[in-house]
C-alpha positions in Angstrom: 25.1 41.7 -38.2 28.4 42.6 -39.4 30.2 45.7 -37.5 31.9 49.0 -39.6 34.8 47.6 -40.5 34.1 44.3 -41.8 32.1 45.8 -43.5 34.6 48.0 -45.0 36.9 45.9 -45.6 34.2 43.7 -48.3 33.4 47.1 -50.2 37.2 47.5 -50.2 38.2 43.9 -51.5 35.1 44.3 -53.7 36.8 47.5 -55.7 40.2 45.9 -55.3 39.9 42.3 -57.2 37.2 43.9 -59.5 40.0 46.4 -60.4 37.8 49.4 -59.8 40.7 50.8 -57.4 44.0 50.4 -56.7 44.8 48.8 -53.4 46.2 52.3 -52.2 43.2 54.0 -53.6 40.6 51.3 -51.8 42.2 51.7 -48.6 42.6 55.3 -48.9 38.7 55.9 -49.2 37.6 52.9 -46.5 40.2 53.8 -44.0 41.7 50.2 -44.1 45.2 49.3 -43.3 47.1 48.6 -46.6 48.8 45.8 -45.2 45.0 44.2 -44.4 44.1 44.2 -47.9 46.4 41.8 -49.3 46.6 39.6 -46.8 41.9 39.5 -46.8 42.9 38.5 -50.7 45.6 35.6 -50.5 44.3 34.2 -47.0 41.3 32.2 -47.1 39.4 33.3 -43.8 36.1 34.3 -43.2 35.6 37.5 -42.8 33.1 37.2 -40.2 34.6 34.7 -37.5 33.7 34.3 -33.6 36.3 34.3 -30.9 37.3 31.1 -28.6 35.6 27.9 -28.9 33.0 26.2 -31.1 29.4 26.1 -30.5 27.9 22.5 -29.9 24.7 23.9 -31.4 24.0 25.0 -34.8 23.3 28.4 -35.5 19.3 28.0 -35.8 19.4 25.5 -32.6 21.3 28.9 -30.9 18.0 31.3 -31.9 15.8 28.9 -30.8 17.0 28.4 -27.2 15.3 30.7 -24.7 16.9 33.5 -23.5 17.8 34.0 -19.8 
């Protein structure tokens, strides 16, 4: 599950390279730091990323272990 602002931030790049709105406009109405916008666009990241080191299992080996 994504949290508020990533979620945010996809409507906002969604209106922004669709042209919809203006960059100032986008992160007027999504309370988004302008500065974040442009750097989401050129910067090929994931939006959704976890922190620290890599998992040695997959994602559906990770649901599947029991929970303590």
């Amino acid at each position: 599950m994504t949290n508020k602002f990533e979620e945010q931030l996809r409507f906002t790049l969604e209106y922004v390279t669709s042209k919809s709105l203006s960059l100032n406009k986008a992160a007027i109405k999504y309370n988004i730091p302008k500065s974040t916008v442009p750097m989401s666009i050129t910067v090929k990241t994931p939006l959704v990323r976890k922190m620290g080191l890599g998992s040695l299992l997959s994602d559906d080996e990770e649901k599947q272990k029991p929970k303590y």
